[in-house]
C-alpha positions as protocol buffer text, in pm:
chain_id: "A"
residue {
  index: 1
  type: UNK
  ca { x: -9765 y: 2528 z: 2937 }
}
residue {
  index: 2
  type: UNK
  ca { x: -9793 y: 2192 z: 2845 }
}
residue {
  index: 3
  type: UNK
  ca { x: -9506 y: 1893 z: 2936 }
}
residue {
  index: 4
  type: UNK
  ca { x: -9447 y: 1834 z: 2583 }
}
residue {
  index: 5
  type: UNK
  ca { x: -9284 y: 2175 z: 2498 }
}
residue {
  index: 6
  type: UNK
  ca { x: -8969 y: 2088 z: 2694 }
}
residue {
  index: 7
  type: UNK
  ca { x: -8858 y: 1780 z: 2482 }
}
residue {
  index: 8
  type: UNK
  ca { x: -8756 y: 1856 z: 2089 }
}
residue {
  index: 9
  type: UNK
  ca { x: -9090 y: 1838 z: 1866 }
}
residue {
  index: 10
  type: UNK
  ca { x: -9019 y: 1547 z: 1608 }
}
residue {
  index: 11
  type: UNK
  ca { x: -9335 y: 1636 z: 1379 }
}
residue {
  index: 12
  type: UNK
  ca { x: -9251 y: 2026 z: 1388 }
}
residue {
  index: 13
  type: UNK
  ca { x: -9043 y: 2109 z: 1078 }
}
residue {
  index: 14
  type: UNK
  ca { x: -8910 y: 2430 z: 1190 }
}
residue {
  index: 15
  type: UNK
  ca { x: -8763 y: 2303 z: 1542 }
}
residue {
  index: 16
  type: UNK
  ca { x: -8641 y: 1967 z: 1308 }
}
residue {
  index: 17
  type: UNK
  ca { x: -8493 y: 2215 z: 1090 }
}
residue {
  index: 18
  type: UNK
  ca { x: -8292 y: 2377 z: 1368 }
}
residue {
  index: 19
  type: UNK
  ca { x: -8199 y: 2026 z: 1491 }
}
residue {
  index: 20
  type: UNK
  ca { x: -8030 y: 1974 z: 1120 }
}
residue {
  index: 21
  type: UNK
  ca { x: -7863 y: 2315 z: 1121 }
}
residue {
  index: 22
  type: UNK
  ca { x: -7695 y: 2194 z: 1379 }
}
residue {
  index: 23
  type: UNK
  ca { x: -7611 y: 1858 z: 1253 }
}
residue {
  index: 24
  type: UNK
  ca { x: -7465 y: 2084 z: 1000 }
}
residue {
  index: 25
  type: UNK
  ca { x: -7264 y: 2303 z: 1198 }
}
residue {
  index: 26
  type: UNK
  ca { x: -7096 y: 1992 z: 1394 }
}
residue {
  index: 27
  type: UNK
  ca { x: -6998 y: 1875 z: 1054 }
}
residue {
  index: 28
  type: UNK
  ca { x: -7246 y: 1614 z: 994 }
}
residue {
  index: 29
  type: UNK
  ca { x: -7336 y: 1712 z: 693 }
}
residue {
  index: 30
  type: UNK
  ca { x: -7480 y: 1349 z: 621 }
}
residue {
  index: 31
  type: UNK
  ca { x: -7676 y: 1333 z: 908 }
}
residue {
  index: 32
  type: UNK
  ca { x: -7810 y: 1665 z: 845 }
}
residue {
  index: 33
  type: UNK
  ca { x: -7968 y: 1527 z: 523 }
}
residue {
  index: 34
  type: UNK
  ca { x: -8101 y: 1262 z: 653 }
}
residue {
  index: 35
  type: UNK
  ca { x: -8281 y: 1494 z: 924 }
}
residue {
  index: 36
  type: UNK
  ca { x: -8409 y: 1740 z: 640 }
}
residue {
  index: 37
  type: UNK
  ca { x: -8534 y: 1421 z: 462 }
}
residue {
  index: 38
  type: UNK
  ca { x: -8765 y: 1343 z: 786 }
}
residue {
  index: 39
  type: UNK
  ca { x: -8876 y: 1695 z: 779 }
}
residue {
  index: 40
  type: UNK
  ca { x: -9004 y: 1625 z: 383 }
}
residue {
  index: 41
  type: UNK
  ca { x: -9164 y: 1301 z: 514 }
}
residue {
  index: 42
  type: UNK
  ca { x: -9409 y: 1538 z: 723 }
}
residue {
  index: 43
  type: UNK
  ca { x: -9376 y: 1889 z: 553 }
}
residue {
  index: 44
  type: UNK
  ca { x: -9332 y: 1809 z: 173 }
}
residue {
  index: 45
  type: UNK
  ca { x: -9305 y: 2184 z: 70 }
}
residue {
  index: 46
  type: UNK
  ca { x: -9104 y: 2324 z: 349 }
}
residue {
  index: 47
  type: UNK
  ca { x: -8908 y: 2568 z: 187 }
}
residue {
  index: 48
  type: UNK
  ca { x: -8551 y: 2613 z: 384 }
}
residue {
  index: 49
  type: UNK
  ca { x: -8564 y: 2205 z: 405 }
}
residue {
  index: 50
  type: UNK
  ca { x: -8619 y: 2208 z: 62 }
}
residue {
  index: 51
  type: UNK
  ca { x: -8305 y: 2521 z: 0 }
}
residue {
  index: 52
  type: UNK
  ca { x: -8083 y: 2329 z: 237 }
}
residue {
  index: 53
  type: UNK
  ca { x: -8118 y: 1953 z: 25 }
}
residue {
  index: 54
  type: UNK
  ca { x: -7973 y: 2086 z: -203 }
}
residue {
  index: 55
  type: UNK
  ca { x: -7706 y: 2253 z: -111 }
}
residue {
  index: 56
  type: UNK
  ca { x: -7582 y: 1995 z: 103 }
}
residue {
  index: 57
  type: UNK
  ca { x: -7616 y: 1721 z: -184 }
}
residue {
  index: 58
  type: UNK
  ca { x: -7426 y: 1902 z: -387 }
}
residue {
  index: 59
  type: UNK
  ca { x: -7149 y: 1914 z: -105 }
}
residue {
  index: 60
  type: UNK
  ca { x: -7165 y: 1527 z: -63 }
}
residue {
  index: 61
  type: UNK
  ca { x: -7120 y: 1512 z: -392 }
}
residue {
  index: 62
  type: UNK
  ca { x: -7471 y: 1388 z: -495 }
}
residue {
  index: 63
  type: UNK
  ca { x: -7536 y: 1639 z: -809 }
}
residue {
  index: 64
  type: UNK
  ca { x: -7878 y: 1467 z: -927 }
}
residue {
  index: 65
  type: UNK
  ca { x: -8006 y: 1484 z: -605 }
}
residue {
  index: 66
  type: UNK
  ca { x: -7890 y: 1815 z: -556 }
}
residue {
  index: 67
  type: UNK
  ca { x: -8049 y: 1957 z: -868 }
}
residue {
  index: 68
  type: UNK
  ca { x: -8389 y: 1774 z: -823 }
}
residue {
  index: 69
  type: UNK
  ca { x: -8455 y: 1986 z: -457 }
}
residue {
  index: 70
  type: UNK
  ca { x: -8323 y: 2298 z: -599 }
}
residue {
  index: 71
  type: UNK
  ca { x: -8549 y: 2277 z: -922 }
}
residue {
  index: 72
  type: UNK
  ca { x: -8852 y: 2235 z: -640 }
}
residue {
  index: 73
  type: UNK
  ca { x: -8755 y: 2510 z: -471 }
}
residue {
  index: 74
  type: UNK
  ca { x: -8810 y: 2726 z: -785 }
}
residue {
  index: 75
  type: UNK
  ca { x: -9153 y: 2504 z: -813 }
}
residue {
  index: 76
  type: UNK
  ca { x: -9206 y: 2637 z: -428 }
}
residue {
  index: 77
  type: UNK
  ca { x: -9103 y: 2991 z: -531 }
}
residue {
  index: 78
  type: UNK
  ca { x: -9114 y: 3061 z: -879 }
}
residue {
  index: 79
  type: UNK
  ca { x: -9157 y: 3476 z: -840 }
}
residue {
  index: 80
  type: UNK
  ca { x: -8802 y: 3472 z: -642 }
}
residue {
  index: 81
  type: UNK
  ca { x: -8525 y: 3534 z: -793 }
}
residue {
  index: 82
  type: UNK
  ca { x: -8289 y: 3357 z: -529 }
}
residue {
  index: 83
  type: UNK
  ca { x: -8475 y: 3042 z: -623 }
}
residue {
  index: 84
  type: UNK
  ca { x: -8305 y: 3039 z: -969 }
}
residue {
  index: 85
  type: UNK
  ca { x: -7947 y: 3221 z: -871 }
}
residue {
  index: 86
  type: UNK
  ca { x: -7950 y: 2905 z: -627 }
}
residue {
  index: 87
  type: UNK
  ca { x: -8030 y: 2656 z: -895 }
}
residue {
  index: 88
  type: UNK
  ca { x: -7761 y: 2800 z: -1121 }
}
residue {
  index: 89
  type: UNK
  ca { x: -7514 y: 2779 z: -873 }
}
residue {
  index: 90
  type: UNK
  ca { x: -7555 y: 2416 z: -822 }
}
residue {
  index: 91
  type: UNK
  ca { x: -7621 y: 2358 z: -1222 }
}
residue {
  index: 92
  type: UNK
  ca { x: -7270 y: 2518 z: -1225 }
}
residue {
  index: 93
  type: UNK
  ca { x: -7105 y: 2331 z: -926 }
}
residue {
  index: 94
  type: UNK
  ca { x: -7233 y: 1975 z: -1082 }
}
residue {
  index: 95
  type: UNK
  ca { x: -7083 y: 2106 z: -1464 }
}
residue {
  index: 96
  type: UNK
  ca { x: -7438 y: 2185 z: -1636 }
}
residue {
  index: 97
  type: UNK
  ca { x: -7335 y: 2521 z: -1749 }
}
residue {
  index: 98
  type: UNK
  ca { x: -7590 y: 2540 z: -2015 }
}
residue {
  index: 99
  type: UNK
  ca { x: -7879 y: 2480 z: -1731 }
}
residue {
  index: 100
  type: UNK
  ca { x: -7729 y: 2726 z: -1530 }
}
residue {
  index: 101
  type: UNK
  ca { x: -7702 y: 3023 z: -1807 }
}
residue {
  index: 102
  type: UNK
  ca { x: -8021 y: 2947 z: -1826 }
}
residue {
  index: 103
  type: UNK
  ca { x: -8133 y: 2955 z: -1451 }
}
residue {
  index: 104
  type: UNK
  ca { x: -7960 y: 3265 z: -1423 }
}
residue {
  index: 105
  type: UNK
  ca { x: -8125 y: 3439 z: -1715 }
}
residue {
  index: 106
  type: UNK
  ca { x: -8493 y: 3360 z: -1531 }
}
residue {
  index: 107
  type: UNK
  ca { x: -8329 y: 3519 z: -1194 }
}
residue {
  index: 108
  type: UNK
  ca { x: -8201 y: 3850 z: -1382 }
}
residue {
  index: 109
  type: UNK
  ca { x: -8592 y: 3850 z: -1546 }
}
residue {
  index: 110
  type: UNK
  ca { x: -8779 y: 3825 z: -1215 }
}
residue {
  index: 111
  type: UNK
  ca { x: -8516 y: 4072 z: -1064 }
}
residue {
  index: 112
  type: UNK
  ca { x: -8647 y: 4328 z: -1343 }
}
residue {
  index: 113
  type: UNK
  ca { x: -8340 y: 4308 z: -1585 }
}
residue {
  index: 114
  type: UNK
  ca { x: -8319 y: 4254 z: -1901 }
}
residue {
  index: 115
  type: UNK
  ca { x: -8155 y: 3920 z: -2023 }
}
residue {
  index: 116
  type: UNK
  ca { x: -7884 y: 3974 z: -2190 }
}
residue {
  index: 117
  type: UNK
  ca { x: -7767 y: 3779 z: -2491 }
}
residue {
  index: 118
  type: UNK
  ca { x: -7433 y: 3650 z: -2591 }
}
């Protein structure tokens, strides 16, 4: 065991990951982003960094933002059909309903159902 495990890894995403959660959880939702955005800095395609951006932009009322991490993560996952029913949601929480029709018509598709037309 080396010395180095017993102080909080700064270049490991998942322990900087926890570190924001719980940024999070005290409330700090802005210092939680700004954690997740050092976690980017050294892991560019980590996935619940990536999920997390953009749900908390959303919350702090940063809707571009928002929807540019949750169209990656669909870029990161594009077989799972989370990765859309997330992006809809936030198309719909920042008023692009037409965006998030259509995000939610690729999740139903992936899922195995047929889209269904209005």
């Amino acid at each position: 065991m080396s010395e180095e495990s017993q102080t909080p890894d700064t270049q490991n995403p998942d322990s900087m990951y926890n570190e924001a959660l719980k940024l999070k959880d005290s409330g700090d939702v802005a210092g939680a982003v700004e954690q997740l955005r050092k976690i980017l800095e050294i892991s560019p395609d980590h996935l619940h960094t990536t999920m997390a951006l953009g749900v908390y932009l959303q919350r702090l009322g940063k809707p571009e933002e928002a929807i540019k991490y949750a169209v990656r993560v669909t870029e990161l996952q594009p077989e799972d059909p989370f990765s859309f029913t997330q992006l809809s949601v936030i198309y719909q929480r920042c008023g692009r309903i037409m965006e998030a029709e259509e995000a939610m018509a690729k999740a139903h598709l992936l899922q195995g159902g047929a889209p269904h037309h209005h």
